[in-house]
C-alpha positions in Angstrom: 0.2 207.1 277.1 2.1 209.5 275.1 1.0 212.4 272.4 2.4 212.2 269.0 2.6 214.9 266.5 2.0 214.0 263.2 3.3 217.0 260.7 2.6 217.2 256.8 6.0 217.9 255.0 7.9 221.4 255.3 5.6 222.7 258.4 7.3 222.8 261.8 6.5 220.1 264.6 3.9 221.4 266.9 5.3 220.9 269.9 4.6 221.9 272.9 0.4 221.8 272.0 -0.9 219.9 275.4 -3.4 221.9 276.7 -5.8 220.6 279.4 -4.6 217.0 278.0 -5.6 217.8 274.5 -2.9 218.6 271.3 -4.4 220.7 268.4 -3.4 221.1 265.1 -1.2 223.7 263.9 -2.5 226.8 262.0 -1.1 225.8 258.7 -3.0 224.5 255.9 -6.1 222.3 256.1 -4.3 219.4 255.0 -5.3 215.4 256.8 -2.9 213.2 255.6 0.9 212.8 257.6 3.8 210.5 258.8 4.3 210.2 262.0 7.0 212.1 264.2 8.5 211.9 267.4 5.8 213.1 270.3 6.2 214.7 273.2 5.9 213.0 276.6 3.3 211.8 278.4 -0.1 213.1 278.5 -2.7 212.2 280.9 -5.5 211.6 278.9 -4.0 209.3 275.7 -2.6 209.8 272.7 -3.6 212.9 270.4 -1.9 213.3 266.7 -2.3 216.5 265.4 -1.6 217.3 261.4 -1.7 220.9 260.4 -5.7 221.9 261.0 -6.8 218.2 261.5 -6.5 216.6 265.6 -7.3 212.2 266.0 -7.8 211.6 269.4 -7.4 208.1 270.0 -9.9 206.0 271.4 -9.7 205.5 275.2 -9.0 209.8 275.4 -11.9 211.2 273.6 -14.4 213.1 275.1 -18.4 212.7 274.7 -20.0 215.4 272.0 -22.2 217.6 274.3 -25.6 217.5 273.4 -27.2 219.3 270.4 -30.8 220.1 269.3 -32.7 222.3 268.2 -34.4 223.4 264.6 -33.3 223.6 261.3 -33.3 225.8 258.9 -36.6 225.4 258.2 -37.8 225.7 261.7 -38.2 221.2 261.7 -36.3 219.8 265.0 -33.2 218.2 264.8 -30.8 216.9 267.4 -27.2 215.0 267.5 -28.9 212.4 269.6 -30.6 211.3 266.5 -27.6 210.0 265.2 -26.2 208.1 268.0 -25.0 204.5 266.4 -23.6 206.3 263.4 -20.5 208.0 262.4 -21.5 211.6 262.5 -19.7 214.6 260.1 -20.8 217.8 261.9 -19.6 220.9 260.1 -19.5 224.1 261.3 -20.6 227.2 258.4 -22.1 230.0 257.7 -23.1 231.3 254.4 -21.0 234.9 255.0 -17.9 232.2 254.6 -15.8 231.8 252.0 -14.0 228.9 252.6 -17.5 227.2 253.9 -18.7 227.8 250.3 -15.4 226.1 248.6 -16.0 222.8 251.3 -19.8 222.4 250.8 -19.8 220.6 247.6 -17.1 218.3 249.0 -19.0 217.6 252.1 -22.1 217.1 250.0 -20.3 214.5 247.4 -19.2 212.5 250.6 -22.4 212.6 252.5 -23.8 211.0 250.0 -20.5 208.9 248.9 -20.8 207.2 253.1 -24.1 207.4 253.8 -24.3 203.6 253.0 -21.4 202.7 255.6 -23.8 204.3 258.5 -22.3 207.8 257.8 -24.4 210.7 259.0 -23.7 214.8 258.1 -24.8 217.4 260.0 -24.3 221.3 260.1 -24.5 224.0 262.7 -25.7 226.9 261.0 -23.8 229.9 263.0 -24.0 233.8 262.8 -26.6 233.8 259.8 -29.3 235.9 261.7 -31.6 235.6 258.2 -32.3 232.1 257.9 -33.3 233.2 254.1 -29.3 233.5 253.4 -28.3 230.1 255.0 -31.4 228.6 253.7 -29.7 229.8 249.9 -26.4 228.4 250.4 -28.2 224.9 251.1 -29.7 225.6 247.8 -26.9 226.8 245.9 -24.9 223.5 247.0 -27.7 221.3 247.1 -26.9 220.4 250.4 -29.1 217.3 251.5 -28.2 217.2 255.1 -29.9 219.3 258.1 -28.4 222.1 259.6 -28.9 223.1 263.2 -29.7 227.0 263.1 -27.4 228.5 266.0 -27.2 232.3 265.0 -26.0 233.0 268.0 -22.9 230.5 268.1 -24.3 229.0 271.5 -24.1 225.6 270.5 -20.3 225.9 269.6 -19.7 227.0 273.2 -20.5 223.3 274.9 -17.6 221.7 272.9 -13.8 221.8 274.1 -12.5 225.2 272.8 -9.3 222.9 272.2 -11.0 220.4 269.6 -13.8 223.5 268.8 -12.5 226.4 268.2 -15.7 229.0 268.3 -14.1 231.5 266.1 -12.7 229.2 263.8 -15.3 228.8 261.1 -15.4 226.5 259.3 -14.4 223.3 261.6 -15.8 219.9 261.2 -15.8 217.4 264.0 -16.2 213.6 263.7 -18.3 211.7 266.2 -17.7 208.2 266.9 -20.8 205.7 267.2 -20.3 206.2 271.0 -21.4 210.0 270.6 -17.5 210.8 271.2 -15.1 213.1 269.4 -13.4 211.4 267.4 -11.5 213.9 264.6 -11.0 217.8 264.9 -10.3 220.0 261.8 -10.4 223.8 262.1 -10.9 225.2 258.5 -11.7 224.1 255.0 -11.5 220.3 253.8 -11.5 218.6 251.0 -13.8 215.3 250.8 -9.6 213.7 249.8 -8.7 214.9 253.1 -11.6 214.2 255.1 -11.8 210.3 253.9 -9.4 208.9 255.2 -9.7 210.3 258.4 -14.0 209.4 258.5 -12.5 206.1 257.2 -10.5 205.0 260.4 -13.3 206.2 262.8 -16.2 204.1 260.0 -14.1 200.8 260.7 -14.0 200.8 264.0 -16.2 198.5 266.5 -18.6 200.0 268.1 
């Protein structure tokens, strides 16, 4: 198996990224969309393509999602395991969070754009200690899917600091039908950027 890195025009190739088996993306822009470069050689686990902020970890290397649950922001339980035999979106925010706010209407407009291809969203609400401010943002951006509330950033912790980043905020992961990771961004995205990417993991068998 080998790792390819995939780099949007006029940033450097990331090279030299294999950590623990796993490539991330550079820290350039959040851009999704790339060519394809030369890789580095082999890496244990398969092959990972990383463009700027976004990771795609093929198919036979990507790891299971840990598991998830707890309440939402308005106190109602909520887990990932719900959501098992869809293609999940889950976003990482906080309202404090600029670039969270110039994302959610995107990630809103998509949610809504998939949700008939078995597309599922969901947030992990982290570092917002006063439910009342997260519970705004929903409002401002009409937000329609549930958040997890993790004040504390303890759900971020279970995922692979390479494809999660804790302090990284926003990131948005893509989970397979299997309940794997699929996709890893770290920072803002655009619904342009995040389709195609959703796209690839929505047409695949489960």
């Amino acid at each position: 198996m080998r790792v390819r890195t995939a780099v949007l025009a006029g940033l450097a190739a990331a090279a030299g990224c294999v950590l623990a088996a796993v490539c991330t993306g550079a820290d350039g822009g959040s851009g999704a969309e790339a060519g394809s470069g030369a890789g580095a050689p082999a890496a244990q686990v398969g092959a990972i393509r990383a463009a700027a902020a976004a990771t795609v970890v093929d198919s036979g290397a990507r790891p299971a999602a840990p598991a998830l649950a707890g309440d939402d922001l308005d106190g109602k339980p909520v887990s990932l395991a719900e959501f098992r035999g869809h293609v999940v979106v889950l976003n990482v925010w906080g309202s404090w969070c600029a670039p969270c706010r110039a994302e959610a209407d995107d990630l809103e407009r998509l949610s809504l754009q998939t949700r008939a291809d078995g597309v599922r969203f969901l947030g992990i609400n982290t570092r917002d200690r006063d439910r009342a401010a997260a519970q705004s943002f929903v409002r401002a951006h009409g937000l329609s899917f549930p958040s997890l509330h993790d004040p504390d950033g303890e759900l971020l912790l279970r995922f692979p600091p390479a494809l999660l980043n804790p302090q990284a905020i926003p990131s948005t992961l893509v989970i397979d039908r299997r309940g794997r990771i699929a996709v890893s961004i770290g920072g803002a995205i655009t619904d342009e950027e995040l389709r195609p990417l959703l796209a690839r993991v929505v047409e695949e068998e489960s």
